[in-house]
C-alpha positions, 0 to 999 in steps of 0.5 A: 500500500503506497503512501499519500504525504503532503497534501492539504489539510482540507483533504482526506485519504480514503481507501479506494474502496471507500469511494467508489465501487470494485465491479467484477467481470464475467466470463466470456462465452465463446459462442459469442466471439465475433459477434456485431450483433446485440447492444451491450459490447463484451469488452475483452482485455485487448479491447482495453488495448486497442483503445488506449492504442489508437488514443482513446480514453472512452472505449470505442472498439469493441470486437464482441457484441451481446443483446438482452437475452445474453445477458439475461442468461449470463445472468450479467448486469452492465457496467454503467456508464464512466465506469472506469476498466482495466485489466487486473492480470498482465505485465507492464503496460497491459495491467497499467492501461484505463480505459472509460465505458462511453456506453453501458457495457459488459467485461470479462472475468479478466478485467475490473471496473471502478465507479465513483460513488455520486457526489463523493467522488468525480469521476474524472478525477478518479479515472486520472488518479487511476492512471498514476496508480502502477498495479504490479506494485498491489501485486502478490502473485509470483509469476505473472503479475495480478491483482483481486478485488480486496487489494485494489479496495485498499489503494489509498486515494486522496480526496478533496471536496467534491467542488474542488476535485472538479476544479482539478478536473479541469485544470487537468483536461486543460494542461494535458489537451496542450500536452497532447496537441504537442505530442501529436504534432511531434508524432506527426513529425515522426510520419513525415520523416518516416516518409521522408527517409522512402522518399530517399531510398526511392530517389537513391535507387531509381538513379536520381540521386545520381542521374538528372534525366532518368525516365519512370519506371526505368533504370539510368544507363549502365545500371541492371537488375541483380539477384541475391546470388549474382552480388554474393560472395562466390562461395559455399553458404554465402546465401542462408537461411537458419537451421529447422528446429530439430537441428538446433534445440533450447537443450544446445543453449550455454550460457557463453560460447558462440552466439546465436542471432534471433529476429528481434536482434535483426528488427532492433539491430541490436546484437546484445539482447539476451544472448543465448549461445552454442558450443564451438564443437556445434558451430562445426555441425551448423557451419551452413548456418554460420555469420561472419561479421559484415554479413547482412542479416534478413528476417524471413518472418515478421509483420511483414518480413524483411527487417534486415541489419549489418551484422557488426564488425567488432562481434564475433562468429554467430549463427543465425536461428530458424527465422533469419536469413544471411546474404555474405556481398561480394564487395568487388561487384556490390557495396554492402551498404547499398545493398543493404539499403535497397533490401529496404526500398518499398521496392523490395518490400513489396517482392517480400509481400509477393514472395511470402507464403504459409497460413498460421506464420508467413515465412520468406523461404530461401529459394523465393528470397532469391529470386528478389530482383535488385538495382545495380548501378556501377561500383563507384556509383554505388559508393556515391549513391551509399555517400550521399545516402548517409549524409541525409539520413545522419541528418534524419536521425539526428532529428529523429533522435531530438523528437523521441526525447522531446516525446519523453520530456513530454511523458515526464511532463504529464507525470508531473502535472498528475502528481502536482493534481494528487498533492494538492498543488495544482491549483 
């Protein structure tokens, strides 16, 4: 139970459930998965999600649906209106999620509601308190973290009068809609450059970074259309993908050796995440599947596939696991770092899209990865293009890099402000 220090005198601190009422939810029916039809949503823990995801407070989307006679039969009472949800089993932002019901409606036995009883508590102003509370810290369970009924009864919540709580309210609404309108002109500023940096990788291989005079839809003289095997190194496996499952099992794991690559080390182009190793004697029996540094590394699985990320220089031998793919670049016929910044052109994203098959996960197989057709200029064009690439993107990142932080101060921002509400020193 956290404490509450330094708040007016005026002031009281409750338990939560002394203000307002916990509500339980239900368990959810299969046979009504899916279902649009019925005027009372049956809100699920991803509903919670999906909302806080795309910017809503009020819950708007709803994916299950129940009439009357459901409801009858669950022998469910809806949860009214402003009542505010969560879900209360979950990790990190799951459990810390609030959302607010903008109709009266149905949860599962996985999420919790809380109203603010009449003319004790505001509504609002319990909704923002909710959203400084961090719920693992009520947690008591060992594995995943979850809360029940009675610990969330217990979170002390401070409570001015009533007029007061409802000055705070709007104090709140005013500083965080500013706050908002800045953070979302700074997402806004995120897309462009997002589009910015295809606009150049478009420009850079259509030959227009190079070329003045180049014709849509073709390719400036000198330069041709290239398949992964034609710009690879011409030896044994310079071309691959990671071993089947039973070629390499969890039982094959150390805890230091060589290291193994997976898609989030690709997606985040970061090498150093929870490494899992092998032993050098297994390297042997998987050397097909072995990455050398400098090799460019491609994910064949994935929303969508087709991340990829320059294995570094300074790391040792690796092996890339099941859902990779390794391309080693002849660099007498093709700059690595052209290539690797063509694999990023919607360009080749779209032949990914084409080339990507299965039904329960869409993979990327080898022989489709290389049938992907590229664009190849001359050598030291390729150089000039890569050049002036990463002159342009170095500027991009930079900017991008100011706007994240700026994102962050904002979050801090906000935090402050909810906290200075709850203390008593915002207005």
């Amino acid at each position: 139970m956290s404490e509450i220090k330094d708040i007016p005198e005026h002031w009281q601190i409750k338990k939560l459930g002394e203000v307002c009422a916990i509500l339980s939810g239900y368990g959810f029916p299969k046979n009504i998965q899916g279902s649009s039809s019925g005027e009372f949503p049956f809100y699920k823990v991803g509903d919670i999600s999906k909302n806080v995801k795309a910017g809503y407070r009020t819950l708007n989307l709803c994916d299950n649906y129940i009439d009357a006679k459901t409801l009858l039969n669950l022998k469910a009472k809806p949860f009214p209106i402003n009542t505010i949800v969560f879900a209360k089993i979950g990790e990190g932002l799951k459990l810390n999620r609030r959302a607010i019901l903008g109709i009266p409606g149905i949860v599962d036995n996985n999420v919790v509601g809380v109203k603010a009883i009449e003319n004790v508590c505001d509504d609002m102003f319990l909704f923002n308190f909710l959203t400084t509370v961090k719920l693992e810290d009520y947690s008591k369970a060992t594995t995943v973290p979850s809360v029940r009924k009675s610990e969330i009864e217990q979170i002390l919540f401070p409570l001015p009068p009533l007029p007061e709580q409802q000055v705070i309210v709007a104090k709140i609404e005013e500083l965080l809609s500013e706050l908002d309108n800045g953070k979302q002109q700074l997402q806004t500023a995120l897309q462009q450059l997002k589009v910015y940096r295809q606009s150049l990788l478009k420009w850079a291989f259509e030959g227009k970074l190079t070329h003045t005079n180049v014709k849509e839809g073709e390719l400036p003289d000198g330069w041709m259309w290239v398949k992964p095997e034609e710009i690879a190194i011409q030896e044994k496996y310079s071309i691959g993908i990671g071993p089947f499952g039973s070629n390499l099992k969890v039982s094959d794991y150390q805890p230091s050796g060589v290291p193994l690559i997976f898609v989030k080390n690709i997606t985040r182009r970061d090498f150093s995440l929870a490494q899992r190793f092998i032993s050098k004697d297994k390297l042997k029996e998987l050397y097909p599947h072995a990455v050398r540094p400098l090799d460019i590394l491609i994910t064949k699985m994935g929303d969508p596939p087709g991340d990829c990320a320059i294995y570094p220089e300074s790391y040792p031998e690796a092996v890339i696991t099941s859902d990779c793919l390794k391309l080693r670049v002849n660099e007498k016929v093709a700059s690595r770092n052209f290539i690797y910044y063509v694999l990023q052109t919607q360009l080749i994203k779209r032949q990914f899209e084409l080339i990507t098959k299965g039904v329960a996960q869409k993979k990327i197989s080898l022989q489709r990865f290389k049938s992907i057709e590229m664009p190849l200029p001359p050598l030291e064009e390729q150089n000039c293009i890569v050049d002036e690439l990463e002159s342009k993107l170095t500027i991009c990142d930079k900017v991008e890099e100011t706007i994240k932080l700026s994102l962050q101060q904002a979050e801090t921002l906000r935090q402050s402000i909810l906290k200075k509400a709850f203390e008593g020193k915002l207005v």
